[in-house]
N, C-alpha and C positions, 0 to 999 in steps of 0.2 A: 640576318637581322635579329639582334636581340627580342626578347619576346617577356610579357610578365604576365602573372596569375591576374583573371578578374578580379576576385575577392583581394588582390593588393591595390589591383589602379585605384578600384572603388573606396579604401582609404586614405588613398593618396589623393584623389578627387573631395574627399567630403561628402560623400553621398553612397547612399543602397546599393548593392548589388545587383538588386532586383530591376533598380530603373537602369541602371548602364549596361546589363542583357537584356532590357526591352529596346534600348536604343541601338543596340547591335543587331536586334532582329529588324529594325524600323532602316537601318542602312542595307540589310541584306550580308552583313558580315555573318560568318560561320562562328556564334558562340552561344550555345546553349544552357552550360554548366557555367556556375563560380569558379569550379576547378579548372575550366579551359584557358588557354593561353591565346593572345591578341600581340599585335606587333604595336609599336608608338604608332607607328603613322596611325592605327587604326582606332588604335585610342586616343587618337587627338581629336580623328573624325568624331568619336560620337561625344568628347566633351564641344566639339563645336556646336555638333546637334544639340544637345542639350544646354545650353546658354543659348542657341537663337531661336529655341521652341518654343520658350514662353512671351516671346517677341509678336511671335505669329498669334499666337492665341488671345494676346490681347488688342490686337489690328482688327481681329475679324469679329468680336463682339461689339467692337465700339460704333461702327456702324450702321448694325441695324437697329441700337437703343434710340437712337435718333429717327428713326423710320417709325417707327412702333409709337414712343412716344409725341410725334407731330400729329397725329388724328385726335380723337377723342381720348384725352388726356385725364378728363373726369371721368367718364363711364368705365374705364380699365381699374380705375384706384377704386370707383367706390365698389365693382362687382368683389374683388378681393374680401371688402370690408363686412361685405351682406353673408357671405358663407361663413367667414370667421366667426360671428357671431353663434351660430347657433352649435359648432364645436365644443364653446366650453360648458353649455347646459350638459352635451351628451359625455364629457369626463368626469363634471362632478356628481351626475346618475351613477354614474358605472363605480365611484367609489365609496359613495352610502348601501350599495346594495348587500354585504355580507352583515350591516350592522343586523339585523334582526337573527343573524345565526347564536345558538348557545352552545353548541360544542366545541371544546378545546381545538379537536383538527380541523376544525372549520375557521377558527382564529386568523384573523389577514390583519396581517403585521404590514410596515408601511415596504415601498417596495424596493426592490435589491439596490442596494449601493452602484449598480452599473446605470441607473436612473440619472444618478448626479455626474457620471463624469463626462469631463469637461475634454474635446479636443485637446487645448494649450497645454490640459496639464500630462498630457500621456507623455509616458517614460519608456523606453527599451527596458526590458525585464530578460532575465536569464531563462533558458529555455527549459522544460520540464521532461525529461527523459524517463523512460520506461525498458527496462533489456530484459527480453522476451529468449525464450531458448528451450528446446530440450533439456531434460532433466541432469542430463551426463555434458552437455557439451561444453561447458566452461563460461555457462553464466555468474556466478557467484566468485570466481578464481576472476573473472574480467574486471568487476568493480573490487576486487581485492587487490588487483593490479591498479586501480586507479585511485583508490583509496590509500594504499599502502596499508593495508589492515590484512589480519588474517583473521576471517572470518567461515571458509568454507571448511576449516578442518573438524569443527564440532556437529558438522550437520547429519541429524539422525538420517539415515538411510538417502543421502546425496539432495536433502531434499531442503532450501531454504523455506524454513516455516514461516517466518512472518513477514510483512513489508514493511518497507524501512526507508527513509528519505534522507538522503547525503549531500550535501553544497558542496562544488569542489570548485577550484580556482586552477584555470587552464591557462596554459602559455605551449601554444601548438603552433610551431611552421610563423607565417606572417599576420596571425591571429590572437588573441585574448580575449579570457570574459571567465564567466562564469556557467555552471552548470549543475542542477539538480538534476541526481538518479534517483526514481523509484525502483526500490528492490522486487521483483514483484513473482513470487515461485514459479518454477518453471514446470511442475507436475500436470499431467490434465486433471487433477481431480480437485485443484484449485482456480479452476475457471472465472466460478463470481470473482474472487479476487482480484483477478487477469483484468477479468473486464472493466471493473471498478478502478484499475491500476490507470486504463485509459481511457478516463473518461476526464482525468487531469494534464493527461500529456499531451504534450504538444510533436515528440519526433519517438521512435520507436526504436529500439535500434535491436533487430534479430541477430541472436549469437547461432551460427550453425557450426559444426563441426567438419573440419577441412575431411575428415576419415569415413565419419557417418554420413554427412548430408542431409540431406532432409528427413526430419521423424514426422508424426503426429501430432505430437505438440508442437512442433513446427509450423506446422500446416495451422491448427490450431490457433497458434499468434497471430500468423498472415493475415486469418479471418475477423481478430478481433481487432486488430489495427485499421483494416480496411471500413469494417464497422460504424467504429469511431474516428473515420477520417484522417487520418493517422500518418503523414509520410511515415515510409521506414529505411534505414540504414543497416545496411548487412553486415555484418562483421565474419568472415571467416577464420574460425580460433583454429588451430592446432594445427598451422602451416609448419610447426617444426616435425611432425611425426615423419615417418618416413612411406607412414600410407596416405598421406595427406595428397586429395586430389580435386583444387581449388575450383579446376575447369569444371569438371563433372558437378559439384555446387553451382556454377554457376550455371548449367544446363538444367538442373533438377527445377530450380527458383523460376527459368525462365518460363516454365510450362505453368507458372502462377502469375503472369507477367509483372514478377519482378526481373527486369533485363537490366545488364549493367550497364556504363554509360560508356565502356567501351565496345561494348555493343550496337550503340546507337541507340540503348535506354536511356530512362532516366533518374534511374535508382541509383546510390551510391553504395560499393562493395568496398570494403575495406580488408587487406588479410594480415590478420594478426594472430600473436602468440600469447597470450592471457599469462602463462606459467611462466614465459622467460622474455614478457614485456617487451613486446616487439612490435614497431606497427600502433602502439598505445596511441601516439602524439600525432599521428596521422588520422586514426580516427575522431580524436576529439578536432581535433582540427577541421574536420568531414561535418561531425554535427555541429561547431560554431558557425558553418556556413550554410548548414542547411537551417540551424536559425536565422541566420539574417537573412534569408530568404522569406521567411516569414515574416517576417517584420513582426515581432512580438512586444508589446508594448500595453501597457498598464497605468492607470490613476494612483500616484500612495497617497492623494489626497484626501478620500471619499473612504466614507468606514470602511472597515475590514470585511471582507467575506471568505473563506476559505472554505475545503473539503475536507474533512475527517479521513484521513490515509487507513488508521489503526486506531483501538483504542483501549486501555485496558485499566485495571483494578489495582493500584501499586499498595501493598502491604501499608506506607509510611505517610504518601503521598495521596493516598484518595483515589477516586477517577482520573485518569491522564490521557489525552487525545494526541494523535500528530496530525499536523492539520498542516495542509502545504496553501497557504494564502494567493488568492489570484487576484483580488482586487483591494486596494487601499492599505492599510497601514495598520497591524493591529497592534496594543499597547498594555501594557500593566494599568489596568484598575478597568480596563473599558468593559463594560457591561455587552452581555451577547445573549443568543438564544439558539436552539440547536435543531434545524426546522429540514423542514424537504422546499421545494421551488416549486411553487404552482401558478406558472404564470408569471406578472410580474408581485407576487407576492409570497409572503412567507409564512409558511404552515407550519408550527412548531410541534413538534415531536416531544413522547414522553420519555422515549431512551435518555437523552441530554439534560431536558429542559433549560432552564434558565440559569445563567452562571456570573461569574464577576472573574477575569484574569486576575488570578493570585502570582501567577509565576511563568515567565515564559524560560523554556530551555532551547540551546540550538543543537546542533546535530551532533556538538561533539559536548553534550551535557552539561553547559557554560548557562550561566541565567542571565538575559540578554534582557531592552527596559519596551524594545520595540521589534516586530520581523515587518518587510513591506514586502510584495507583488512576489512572486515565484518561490518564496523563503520556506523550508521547512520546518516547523515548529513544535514544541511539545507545549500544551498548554493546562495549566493548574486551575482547578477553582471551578471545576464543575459539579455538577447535581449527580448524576448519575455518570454511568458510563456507556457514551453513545454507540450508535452503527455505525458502520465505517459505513462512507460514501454519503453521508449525511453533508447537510452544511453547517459549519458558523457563520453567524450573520452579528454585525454590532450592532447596537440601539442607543443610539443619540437621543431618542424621545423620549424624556419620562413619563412623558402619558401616557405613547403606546404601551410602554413597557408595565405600569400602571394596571392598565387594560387587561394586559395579557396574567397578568399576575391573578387580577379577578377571574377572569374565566376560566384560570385553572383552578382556583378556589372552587368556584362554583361547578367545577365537572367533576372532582372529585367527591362532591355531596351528592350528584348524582349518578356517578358510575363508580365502583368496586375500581381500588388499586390492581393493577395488573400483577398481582401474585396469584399464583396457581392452585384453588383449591380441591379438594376432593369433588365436592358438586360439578362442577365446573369443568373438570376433567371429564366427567363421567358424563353431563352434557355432550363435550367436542368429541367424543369416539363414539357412542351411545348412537351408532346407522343401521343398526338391522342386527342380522344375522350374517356379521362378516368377519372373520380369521381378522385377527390383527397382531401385529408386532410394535411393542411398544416401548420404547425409547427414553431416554434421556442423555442428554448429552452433555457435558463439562468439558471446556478448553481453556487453554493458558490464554489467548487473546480472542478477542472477538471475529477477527478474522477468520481465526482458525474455524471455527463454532460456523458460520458463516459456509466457508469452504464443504465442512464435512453435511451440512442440509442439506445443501445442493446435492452432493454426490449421491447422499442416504435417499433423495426425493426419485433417482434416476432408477433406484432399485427396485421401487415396486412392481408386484405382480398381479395377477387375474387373482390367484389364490388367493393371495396374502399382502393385505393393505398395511403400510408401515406407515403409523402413525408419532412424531418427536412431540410430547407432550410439555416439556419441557427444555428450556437451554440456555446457558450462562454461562459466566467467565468465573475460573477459581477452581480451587481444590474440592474434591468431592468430600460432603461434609454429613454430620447428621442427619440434616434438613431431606437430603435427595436421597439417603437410602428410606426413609419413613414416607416419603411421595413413591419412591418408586415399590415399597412396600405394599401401600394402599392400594395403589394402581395396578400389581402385580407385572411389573416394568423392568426392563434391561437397563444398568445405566453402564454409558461410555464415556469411558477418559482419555483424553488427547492431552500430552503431555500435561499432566496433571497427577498427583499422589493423590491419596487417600487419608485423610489423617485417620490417626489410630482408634479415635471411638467411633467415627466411621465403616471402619473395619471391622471392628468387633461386633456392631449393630447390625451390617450387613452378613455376617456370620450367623449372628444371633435370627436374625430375620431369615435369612434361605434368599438374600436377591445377589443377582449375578452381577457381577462387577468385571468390566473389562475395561484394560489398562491398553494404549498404545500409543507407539512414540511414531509409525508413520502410516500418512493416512490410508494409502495402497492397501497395506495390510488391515486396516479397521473394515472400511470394504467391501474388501474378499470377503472376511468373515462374515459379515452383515448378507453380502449376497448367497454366498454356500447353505446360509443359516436357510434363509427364503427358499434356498431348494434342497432341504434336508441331506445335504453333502457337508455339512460340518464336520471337521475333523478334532478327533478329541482334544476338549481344552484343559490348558494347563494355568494354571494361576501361580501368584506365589503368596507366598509362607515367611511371614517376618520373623525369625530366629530372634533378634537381636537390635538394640537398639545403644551407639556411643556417641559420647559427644566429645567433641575433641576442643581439648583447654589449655593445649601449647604445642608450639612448631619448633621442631630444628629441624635446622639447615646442616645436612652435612656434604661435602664436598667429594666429588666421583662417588657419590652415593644417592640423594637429591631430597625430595622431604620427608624426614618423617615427624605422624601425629601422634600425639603425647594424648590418652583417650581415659575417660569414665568412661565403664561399661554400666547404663542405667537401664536398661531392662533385657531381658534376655540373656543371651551369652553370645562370643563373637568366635569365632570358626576361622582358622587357618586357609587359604584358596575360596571363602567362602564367596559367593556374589554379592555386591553391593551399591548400595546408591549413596551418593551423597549430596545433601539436600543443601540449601544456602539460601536461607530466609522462606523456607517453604517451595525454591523450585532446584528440581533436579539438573545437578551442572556435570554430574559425571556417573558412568555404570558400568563394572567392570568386576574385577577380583583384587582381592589381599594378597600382595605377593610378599609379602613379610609380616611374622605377628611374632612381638614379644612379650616376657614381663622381666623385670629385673635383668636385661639385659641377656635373658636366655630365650632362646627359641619355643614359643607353648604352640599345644595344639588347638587349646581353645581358653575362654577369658572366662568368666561367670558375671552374673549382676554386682555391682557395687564396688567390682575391683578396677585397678586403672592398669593399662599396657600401652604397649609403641604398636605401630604398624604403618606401614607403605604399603599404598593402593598402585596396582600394575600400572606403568606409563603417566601417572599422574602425580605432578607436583603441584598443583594450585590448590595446596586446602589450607584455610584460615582458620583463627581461632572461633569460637562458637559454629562449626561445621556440625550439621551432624549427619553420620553414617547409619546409615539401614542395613543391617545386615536378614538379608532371604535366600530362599529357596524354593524349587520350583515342584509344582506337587501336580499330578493330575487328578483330574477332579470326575468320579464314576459315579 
């Protein structure tokens, strides 16, 4: 007897998933999973069920209304009407009570937009995904297989550094829809991320490796999904190796009861190949059904409110956030505020503050006039540059909004801007007589900055109290080598330069400046340092500095830079960086250097030459290359 997929009757029916497996449980039929298979006859039984169930339920109410209401027909209506009453004294108490507060974080904004919405208007929304994994296993190569983008080939030390939100439009098996991935790194030394990654997801989906199996960041995920309530989806990548050994994955999982559903779990395993796209269309397929299981559904009626994914400093553009929207609709010109959730009220924060949407971007860097429910977004027009994991909230009121305008007025006359002074520093460390290690930190996104706290907070000791006086998004600048001066302070860079009178001031000064591109290794350092096992460091040495003022193209040859040499001189094999609006996009060596179409061994100030950078064709005009070297430092 022919047989078809749940998740197809169920759209061939017009209806859930989720109710036409409870009605198969309510018959005693064997189907637990979407993915299980049912015969007609047995699907006709539960569409039968299901059209004469709500027959039954409305038979058996209708007659005790009549029972109930034949007595005392008055005393029942008015008892309702006596309690009612004194309800709405005890709401509108409860909402005058902050008016007498004067601090800004005491500020109660009107409350979340999930106040106003309305049954009728709820919509299915596309599901929010999150892919969790070991460092190596083929998380980053899995959404690059679903993306069709090549994104995992430039990552410093195997290591996705930032999070990132993708819309992709799926056509899997007998399903369609839509799907948002959260990028979210697979390192354990980026945990707050992790966590923060699900605290917007709805399905999880664990990459493990067909070869390895379970790691600790594996285990890791499991914990943080389950945390956050989190169905999860397996995926097992590198089914094409030839040590690839699915079973034993799925024995490891089962001692964390993730059990598969061939198993008589009820976890879904998927085994796929990320590098040679195999398996792709069956796993989205896996998570379009384990949303509609969910029933996920959303107001784009009701303001906007969203979570702050990422957020950072753009050179051009100002402040910039990606903010994945979970309720309402948010639009160009709408007014917002960038707050925490306390309760059903909004506590605005100074990271954000108060903003106006100038500009919405979508994923694939299009400016878009509106994003609704599950939509990743980048949004323009804020104050500063917020915490991730914060919210956007819109404000329809102009008086709240009025309101909050004054009392931020009025907390700035009374409290000091949150810049870091010497006093003030010298305050928060200023306990006694205690060892301290003192800090600053600079990162490309906030995230990152973020990440590396955390990991730095893990490394204290009895000894030695490690104090981060400082932390912020951008290039290390004058500013932080003269604080960390003062303060007699380490400062740390996570993907981030130095610009050059930085450098020179921190020369001129005697402060140590460490540079790293991943976190692992920042760390280590940090820790060894804490237990006097540091191993000699090396810094580097800027020889040279060109900026490159025209590209050819030549062919079985690939690019070469047409270069001024503006300070220093440029070296043959030399190592180098090349910078592109202030961040570093490539580090490596010269493997060609000319002048006049002759081979030199080095360039001097002021003069112009050709050169190719090993392995690298993507440099544009106005690049400029750093030319260093590496010195240790006694």
């Amino acid at each position: 007897m022919a047989k078809k997929k749940i998740s197809q009757i169920a759209k061939e029916m017009g209806i859930s998933s989720k109710k036409l497996i409870e009605a198969f449980h309510k018959l005693k039929i064997s189907a637990k999973k979407v993915s299980d298979y049912v015969t007609n006859k047995e699907a006709d039984k539960a569409l039968d069920f299901l059209t004469s169930a709500p027959k039954k339920k409305v038979v058996k109410p209708a007659r005790p209304k009549p029972v109930k209401t034949a007595g005392p027909k008055v005393k029942k209506k008015a008892k309702p009407r006596a309690p009612a009453k004194p309800k709405i004294p005890r709401e509108v108490k409860v909402a005058p009570a902050p008016k007498p507060v004067s601090k800004l974080e005491e500020v109660v904004a009107p409350p979340t937009p999930a106040v106003g919405i309305s049954a009728r208007n709820l919509k299915p929304r596309p599901p929010i995904v999150t892919v969790m994994g070991h460092v190596d296993h083929g998380k980053t190569t899995l959404l690059d297989a679903i993306r069709q983008t090549n994104v995992a080939g430039g990552e410093a030390g195997q290591i996705t550094q930032h999070i990132g939100a993708y819309e992709v439009d799926v056509k899997a098996g007998n399903t369609s829809g839509k799907i948002v991935f959260l990028d979210t790194p697979g390192h354990e030394a980026f945990t707050a991320m992790r966590a923060r990654g699900t605290r917007v997801t709805d399905i999880v989906v664990l990459v493990v490796g067909a070869d390895d199996g379970v790691m600790p960041q594996t285990i890791e995920a499991i914990n943080h999904a389950r945390a956050a309530q989190v169905p999860i989806v397996v995926a097992i990548n590198k089914i094409d190796r030839e040590t690839a050994n699915p079973e034993q994955v799925k024995q490891q999982l089962s001692n964390y009861n993730l059990i598969p559903e061939d198993w008589g779990g009820e976890t879904i395993f998927s085994p796929i190949s990320a590098l040679k796209k195999e398996g792709i269309d069956h796993l989205l397929e896996m998570i379009l059904l384990q949303a509609e299981m969910l029933e996920l559904k959303a107001d784009p009626t009701v303001p906007a409110r969203g979570t702050v994914i990422e957020a950072r400093l753009d050179k051009h553009m100002g402040p910039v956030a990606t903010v994945v929207i979970k309720e309402g609709t948010l639009r160009v010109g709408d007014t917002f505020i960038i707050g925490t959730q306390d309760g059903e009220s909004i506590v605005p924060t100074g990271s954000g503050g108060i903003g106006k949407v100038r500009a919405l971007l979508n994923d694939r860097s299009l400016r878009v006039k509106e994003a609704g429910p599950s939509t990743p977004i980048e949004v323009l027009g804020l104050e500063n540059v917020p915490q991730a994991g914060e919210i956007l909230y819109v404000i329809t009121d102009k008086k709240i909004l009025k309101e909050i305008e004054e009392k931020k007025k009025l907390t700035h006359l009374i409290a000091p801007p949150k810049r870091l002074t010497l006093e003030d520093l010298y305050k928060q460390v200023k306990e006694g007589e205690v060892k301290e290690l003192k800090i600053v930190i600079k990162g490309d996104v906030q995230g990152s900055v973020e990440a590396i706290t955390k990991g730095l907070e893990k490394t204290t000791s009895e000894e030695v109290k490690l104090q981060i006086i400082h932390k912020g998004v951008g290039e290390i600048n004058e500013a932080d080598i003269m604080l960390a001066s003062a303060s007699n302070t380490i400062v740390i860079g996570f993907n981030v330069i130095i610009n050059p009178n930085a450098r020179k001031l921190a020369q001129y000064e005697e402060v140590d400046v460490r540079l790293y591109k991943v976190i692992y290794d920042l760390l280590s350092d940090v820790k060894k340092a804490l237990e006097g096992m540091l191993p000699p460091k090396f810094e580097e040495v800027i020889m040279g500095r060109v900026e490159v003022t025209t590209i050819f193209q030549v062919s079985k040859v690939g690019t070469i830079a047409g270069c001024r040499v503006t300070d220093g001189k440029v070296t043959r094999d030399a190592r180098v960086k090349l910078l592109r609006k202030e961040v570093v996009i490539y580090e490596g060596k010269i493997s060609s250097l000319k002048r006049f179409k002759e081979d030199a061994k080095e360039v001097e100030k002021g003069f112009e030459c050709g050169l190719m950078l090993d392995n690298f064709n993507d440099i544009k005009e106005g690049d400029v290359i750093e030319i260093y070297g590496m010195q240790q430092v006694k």
